[in-house]
C-alpha positions as CSV (number, residue, x, y, z in Angstrom):
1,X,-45.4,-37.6,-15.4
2,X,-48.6,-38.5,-13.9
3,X,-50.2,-41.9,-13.2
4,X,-51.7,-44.4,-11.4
5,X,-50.0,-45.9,-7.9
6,X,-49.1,-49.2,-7.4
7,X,-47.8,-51.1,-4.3
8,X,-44.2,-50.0,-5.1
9,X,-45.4,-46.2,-4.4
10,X,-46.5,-47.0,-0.7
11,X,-43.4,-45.5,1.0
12,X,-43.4,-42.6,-1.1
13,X,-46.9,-42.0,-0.2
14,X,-47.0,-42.8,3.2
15,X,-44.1,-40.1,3.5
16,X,-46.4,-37.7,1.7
17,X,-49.4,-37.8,3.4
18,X,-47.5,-38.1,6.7
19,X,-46.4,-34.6,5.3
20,X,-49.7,-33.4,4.4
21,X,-51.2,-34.4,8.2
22,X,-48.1,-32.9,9.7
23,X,-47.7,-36.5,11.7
24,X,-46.2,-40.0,11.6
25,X,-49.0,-42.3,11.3
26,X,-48.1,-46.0,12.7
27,X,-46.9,-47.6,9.3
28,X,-48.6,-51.1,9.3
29,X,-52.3,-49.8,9.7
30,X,-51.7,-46.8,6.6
31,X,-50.0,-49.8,4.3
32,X,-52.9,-52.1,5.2
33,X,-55.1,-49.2,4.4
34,X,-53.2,-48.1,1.2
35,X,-53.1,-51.9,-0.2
36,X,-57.2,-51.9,0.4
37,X,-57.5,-48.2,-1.8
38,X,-55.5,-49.6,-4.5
39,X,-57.3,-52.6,-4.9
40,X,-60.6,-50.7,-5.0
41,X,-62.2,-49.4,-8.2
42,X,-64.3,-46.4,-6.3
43,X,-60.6,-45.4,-5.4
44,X,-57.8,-44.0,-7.9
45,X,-54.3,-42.6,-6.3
46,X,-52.6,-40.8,-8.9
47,X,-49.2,-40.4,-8.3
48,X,-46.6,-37.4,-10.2
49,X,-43.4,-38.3,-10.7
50,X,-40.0,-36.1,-11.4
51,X,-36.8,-37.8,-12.4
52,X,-38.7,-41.0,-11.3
53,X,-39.1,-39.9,-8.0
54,X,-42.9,-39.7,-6.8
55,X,-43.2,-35.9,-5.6
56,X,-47.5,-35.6,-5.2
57,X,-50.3,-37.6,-4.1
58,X,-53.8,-37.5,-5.9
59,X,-56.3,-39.9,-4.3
60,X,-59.8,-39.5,-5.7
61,X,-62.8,-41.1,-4.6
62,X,-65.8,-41.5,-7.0
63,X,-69.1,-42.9,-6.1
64,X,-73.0,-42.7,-6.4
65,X,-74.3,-39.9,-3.9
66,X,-77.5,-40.2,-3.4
67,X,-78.5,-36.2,-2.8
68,X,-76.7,-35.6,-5.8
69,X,-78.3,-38.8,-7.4
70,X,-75.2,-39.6,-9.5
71,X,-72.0,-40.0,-9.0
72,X,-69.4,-37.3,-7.2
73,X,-65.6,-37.4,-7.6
74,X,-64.5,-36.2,-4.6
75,X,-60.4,-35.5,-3.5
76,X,-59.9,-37.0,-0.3
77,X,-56.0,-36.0,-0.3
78,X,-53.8,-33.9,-2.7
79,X,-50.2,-33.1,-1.9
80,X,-47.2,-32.1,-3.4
81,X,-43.9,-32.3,-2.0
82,X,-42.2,-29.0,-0.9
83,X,-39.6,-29.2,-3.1
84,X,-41.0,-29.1,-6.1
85,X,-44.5,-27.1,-5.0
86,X,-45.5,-24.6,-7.1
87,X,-44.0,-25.5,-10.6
88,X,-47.5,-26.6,-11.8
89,X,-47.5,-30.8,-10.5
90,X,-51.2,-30.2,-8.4
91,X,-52.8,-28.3,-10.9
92,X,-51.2,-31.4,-13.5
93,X,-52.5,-34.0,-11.1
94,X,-56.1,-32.2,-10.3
95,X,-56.5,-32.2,-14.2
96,X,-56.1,-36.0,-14.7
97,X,-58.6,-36.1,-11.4
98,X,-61.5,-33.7,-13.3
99,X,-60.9,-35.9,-16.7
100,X,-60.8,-39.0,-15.1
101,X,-64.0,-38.1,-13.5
102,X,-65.4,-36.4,-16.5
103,X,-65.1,-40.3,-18.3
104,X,-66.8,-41.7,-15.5
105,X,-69.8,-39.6,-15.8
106,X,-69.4,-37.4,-12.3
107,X,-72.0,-34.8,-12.1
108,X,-70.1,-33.1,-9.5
109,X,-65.9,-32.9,-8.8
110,X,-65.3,-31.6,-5.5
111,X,-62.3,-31.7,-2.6
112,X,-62.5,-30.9,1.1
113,X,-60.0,-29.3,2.7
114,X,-58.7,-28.3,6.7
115,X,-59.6,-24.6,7.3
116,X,-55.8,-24.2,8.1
117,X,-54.4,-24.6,4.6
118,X,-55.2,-21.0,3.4
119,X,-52.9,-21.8,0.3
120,X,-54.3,-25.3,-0.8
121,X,-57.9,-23.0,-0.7
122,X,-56.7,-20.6,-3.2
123,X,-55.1,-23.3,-5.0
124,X,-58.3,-24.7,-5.7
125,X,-60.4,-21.6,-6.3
126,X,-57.8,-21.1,-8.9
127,X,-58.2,-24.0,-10.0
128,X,-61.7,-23.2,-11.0
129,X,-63.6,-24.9,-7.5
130,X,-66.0,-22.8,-5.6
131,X,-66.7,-22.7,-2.1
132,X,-70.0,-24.1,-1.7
133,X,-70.2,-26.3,1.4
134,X,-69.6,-26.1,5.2
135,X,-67.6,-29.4,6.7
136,X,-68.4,-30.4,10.2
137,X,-66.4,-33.0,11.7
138,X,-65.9,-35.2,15.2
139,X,-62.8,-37.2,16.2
140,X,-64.1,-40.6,17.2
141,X,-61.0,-41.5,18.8
């Protein structure tokens, strides 16, 4: 089952994109953070759930992009627990992301994601994404 996160999600989350950073991020400044996301309507989480148990993390950001001049859906964070990874849950999640932003009028749908996660790539260009775009980053801290 997919759908939307609420508050009562937060550990589940937190343990999954702990998981997808391959760290432990200091709790009280990522529950802060998380309570902010969920409250914000640029922001959807979309949680996947088996045998009520949260297993996967979609959080999709959409809003107005100037070079694009309209709005972009883009996939800050997609993961799936190891345990239940490849039975089908991300491609299930990344479908409510694209139709979710298909009925908010994106012109674009698009996810960014670290050169290290050969499989997540694939994943996507299965998943019908191209490769487009060059990310450059720099840690501020």
């Amino acid at each position: 089952m997919i759908r939307q996160a609420n508050g009562t999600d937060a550990p589940a989350i937190y343990t999954l994109v702990c998981a997808l950073e391959e760290t432990v991020f200091p709790q009280e400044p990522f529950l802060a953070g998380l309570n902010a996301l969920l409250k914000e309507p640029s922001h959807v989480l979309l949680v996947a759930e088996v045998d009520g148990k949260v297993v996967g993390l979609l959080h999709l950001r959409m809003e107005f992009q100037l070079h694009h001049c309209g709005t972009v859906a883009e996939i800050m964070e997609l993961i799936v627990s190891d345990a239940v990874r490849s039975k089908g849950i991300g491609a299930e999640l990344l479908g409510e992301a694209r139709a979710l932003a298909l009925r908010n009028e994106c012109v674009q749908f698009e996810a960014t994601s670290n050169q290290k996660r050969k499989n997540a790539h694939r994943f996507y260009q299965r998943e019908g994404l191209e490769q487009t775009h060059v990310k450059l980053t720099e840690a501020l801290s």
